[in-house]
RODREN-445392 format. One record per residue (C-alpha): residue number from 1; x negated, y negated, z negated. Coordinates in steps of 0.05 Angstrom, whole numbers. Layout:
+-----+--------+--------+--------+
! num !     px !     py !     pz !
+-----+--------+--------+--------+
! NUM !      X !      Y !      Z !
...
+-----+--------+--------+--------+
This chain:
+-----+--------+--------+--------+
! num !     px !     py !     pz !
+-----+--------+--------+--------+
!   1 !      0 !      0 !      0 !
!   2 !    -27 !    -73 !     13 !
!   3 !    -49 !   -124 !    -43 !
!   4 !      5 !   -174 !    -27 !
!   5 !     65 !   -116 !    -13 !
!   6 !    115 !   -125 !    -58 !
!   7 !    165 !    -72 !    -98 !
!   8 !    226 !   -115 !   -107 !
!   9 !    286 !   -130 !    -50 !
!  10 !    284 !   -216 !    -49 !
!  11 !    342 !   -254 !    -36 !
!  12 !    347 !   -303 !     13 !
!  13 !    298 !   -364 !    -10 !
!  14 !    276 !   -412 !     48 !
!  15 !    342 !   -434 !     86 !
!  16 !    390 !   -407 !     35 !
!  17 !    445 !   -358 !     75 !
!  18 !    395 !   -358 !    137 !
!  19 !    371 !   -281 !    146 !
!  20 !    305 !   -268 !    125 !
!  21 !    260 !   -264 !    209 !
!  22 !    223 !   -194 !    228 !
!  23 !    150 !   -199 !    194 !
!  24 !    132 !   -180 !    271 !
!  25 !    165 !   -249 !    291 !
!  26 !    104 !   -293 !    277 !
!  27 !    145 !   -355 !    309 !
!  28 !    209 !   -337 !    273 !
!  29 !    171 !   -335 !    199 !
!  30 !    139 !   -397 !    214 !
!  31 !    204 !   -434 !    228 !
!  32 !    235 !   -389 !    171 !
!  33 !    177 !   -407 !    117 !
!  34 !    137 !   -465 !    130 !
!  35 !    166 !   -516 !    100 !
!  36 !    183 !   -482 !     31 !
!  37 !    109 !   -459 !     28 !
!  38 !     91 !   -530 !     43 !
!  39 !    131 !   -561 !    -17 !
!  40 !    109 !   -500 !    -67 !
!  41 !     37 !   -508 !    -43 !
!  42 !     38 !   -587 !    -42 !
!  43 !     67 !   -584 !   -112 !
!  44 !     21 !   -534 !   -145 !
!  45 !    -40 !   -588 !   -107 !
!  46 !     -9 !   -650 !   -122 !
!  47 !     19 !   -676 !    -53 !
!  48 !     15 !   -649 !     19 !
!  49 !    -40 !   -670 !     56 !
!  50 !    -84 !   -623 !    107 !
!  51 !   -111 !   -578 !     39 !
!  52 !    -39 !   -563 !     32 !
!  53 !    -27 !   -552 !    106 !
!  54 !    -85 !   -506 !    116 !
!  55 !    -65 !   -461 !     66 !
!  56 !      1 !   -448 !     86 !
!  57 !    -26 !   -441 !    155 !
!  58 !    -74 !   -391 !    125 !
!  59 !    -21 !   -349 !    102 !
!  60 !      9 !   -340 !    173 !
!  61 !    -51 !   -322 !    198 !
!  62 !    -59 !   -262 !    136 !
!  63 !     16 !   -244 !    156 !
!  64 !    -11 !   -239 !    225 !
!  65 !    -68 !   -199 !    210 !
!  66 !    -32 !   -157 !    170 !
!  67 !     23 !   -138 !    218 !
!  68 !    -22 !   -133 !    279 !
!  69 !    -71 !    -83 !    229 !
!  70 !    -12 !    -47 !    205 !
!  71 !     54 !    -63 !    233 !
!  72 !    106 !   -107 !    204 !
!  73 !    138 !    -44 !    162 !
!  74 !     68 !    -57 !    120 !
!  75 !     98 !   -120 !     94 !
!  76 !    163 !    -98 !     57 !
!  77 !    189 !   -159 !     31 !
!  78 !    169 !   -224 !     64 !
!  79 !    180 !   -267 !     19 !
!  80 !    146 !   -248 !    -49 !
!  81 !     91 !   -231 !      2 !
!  82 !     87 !   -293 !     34 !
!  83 !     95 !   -337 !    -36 !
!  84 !     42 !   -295 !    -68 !
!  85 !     -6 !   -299 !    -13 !
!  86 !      1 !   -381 !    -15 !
!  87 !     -2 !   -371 !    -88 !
!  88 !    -68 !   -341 !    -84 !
!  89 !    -95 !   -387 !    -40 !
!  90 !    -70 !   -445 !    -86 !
!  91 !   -105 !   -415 !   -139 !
!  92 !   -169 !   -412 !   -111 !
!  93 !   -173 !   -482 !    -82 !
!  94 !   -153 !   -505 !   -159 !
!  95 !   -203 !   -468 !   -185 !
!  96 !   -253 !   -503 !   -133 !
!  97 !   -241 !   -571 !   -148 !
!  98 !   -247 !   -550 !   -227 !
!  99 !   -308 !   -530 !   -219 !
! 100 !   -330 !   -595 !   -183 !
! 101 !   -292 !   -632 !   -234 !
! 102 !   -249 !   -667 !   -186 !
! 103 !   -187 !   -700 !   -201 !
! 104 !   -119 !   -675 !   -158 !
! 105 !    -95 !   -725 !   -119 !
! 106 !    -25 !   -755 !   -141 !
! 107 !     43 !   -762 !   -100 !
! 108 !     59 !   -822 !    -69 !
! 109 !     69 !   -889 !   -103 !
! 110 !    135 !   -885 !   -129 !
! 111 !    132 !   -961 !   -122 !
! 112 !    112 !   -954 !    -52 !
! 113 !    171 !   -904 !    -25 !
! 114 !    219 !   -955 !    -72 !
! 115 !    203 !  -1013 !    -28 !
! 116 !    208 !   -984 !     37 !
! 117 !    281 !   -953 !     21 !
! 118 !    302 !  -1021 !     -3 !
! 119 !    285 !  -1057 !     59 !
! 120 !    306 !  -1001 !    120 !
! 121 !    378 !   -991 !     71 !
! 122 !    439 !  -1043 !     46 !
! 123 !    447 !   -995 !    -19 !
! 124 !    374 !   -998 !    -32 !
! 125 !    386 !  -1008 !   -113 !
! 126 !    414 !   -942 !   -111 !
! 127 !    373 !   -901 !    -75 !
! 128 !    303 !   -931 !   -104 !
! 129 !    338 !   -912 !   -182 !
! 130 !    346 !   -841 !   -151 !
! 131 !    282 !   -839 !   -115 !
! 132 !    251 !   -861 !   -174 !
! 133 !    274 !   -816 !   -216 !
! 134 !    254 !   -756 !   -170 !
! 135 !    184 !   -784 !   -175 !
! 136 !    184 !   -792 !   -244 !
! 137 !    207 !   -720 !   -257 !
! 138 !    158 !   -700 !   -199 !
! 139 !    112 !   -738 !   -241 !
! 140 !    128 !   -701 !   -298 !
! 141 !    125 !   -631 !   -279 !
! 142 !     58 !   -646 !   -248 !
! 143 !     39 !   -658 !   -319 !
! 144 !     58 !   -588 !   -343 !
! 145 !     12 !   -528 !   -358 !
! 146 !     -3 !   -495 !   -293 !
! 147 !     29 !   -440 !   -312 !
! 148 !     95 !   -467 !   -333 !
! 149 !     87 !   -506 !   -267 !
! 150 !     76 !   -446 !   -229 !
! 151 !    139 !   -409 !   -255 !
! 152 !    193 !   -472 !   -254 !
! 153 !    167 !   -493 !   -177 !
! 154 !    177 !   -419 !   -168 !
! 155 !    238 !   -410 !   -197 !
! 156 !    271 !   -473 !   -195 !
! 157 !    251 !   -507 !   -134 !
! 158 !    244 !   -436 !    -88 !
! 159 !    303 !   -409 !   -123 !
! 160 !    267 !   -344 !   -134 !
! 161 !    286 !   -285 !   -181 !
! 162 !    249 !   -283 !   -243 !
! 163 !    224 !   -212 !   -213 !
! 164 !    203 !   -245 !   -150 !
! 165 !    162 !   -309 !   -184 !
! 166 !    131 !   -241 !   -231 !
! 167 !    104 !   -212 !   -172 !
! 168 !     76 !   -286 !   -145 !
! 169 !     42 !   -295 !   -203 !
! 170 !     19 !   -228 !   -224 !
! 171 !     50 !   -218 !   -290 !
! 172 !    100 !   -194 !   -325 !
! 173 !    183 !   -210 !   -326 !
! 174 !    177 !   -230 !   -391 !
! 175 !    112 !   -268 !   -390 !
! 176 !    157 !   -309 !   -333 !
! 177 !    218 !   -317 !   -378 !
! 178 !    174 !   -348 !   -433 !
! 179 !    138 !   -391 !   -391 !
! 180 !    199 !   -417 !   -358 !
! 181 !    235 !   -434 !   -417 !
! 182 !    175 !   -468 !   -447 !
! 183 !    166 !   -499 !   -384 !
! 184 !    235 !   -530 !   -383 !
! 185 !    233 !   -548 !   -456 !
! 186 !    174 !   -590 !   -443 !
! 187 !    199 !   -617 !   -381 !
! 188 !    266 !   -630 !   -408 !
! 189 !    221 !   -671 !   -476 !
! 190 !    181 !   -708 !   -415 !
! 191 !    241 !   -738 !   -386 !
! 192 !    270 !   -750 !   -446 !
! 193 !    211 !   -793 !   -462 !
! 194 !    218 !   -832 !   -396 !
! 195 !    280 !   -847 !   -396 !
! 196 !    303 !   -806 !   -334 !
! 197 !    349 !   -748 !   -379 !
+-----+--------+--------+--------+
């Protein structure tokens, strides 16, 4: 059995009540995948920029490599095997830029996105409160332990199982639970604090 082949049947994640494309149907997974991979990846790294977009594009290519190697049956449930391969990848450029003690680069100016929306829309007071209170809370949960942060992108944002986001990360159901709840407890204190909850 492969590394990355997972044990558990997913539910539909990326493009809720879309089917879940042929691991043989490179073009199909691409359309299917890439942008959920892109805003898991770009959240675990701090924003999306080309680190974020050549991991995800790394992926594909492991999926491709895979399937050509060993046909698409090799790769039993796309999903968890997709997630966990970007998961990996994430991981490893993390641990690169701890060891050269760099500092993750932040989302976008909250400030920034806020002006723009007021000027391009006549209910700009409205959306720049909501926008910046998605950036606060995106803020926030960039804050969290990166294992808390792993598990609530995973399970929140994706919408994945707690089974599934074990599998991702390599540990147990119950490790998950615990870090989820923990996660969401602190989260929950952090927006507390600023004023967005």
């Amino acid at each position: 059995m492969n590394e990355y082949a997972s044990t558990t049947s997913p539910k539909v994640v990326a493009g809720a009540g879309v089917p879940v494309p042929d691991a043989g149907d490179l073009m199909a997974v691409v359309a299917h995948y890439q942008s959920p991979l892109l805003r898991y990846v770009g959240q675990m790294l701090g924003g999306i920029d080309h680190e974020a977009e050549d991991i995800v594009q790394e992926a594909f290519v492991r999926l491709h490599r895979q399937v050509a190697g060993h046909g698409s049956a090799s790769v039993r449930h796309l999903t968890t095997w997709l997630f966990r391969v970007a998961h990996n990848l994430t991981i490893d450029v993390l641990r690169k830029r701890s060891r050269r003690k760099q500092v993750p680069e932040t989302a976008v100016d909250p400030e920034v996105l806020s002006e723009k929306q007021a000027t391009d829309e006549l209910d700009a007071l409205g959306e720049v409160l909501r926008q910046e209170a998605r950036q606060v809370a995106l803020r926030e949960l960039a804050q969290l332990d990166n294992e808390q942060r792993q598990v609530v992108l995973l399970k929140v944002i994706q919408g994945m199982t707690l089974r599934q986001v074990a599998e991702v990360v390599g540990v147990s159901v119950s490790l998950v639970n615990y870090r989820l709840n923990q996660g969401l407890k602190e989260l929950a204190r952090r927006l507390k604090k600023a004023g967005v909850l």
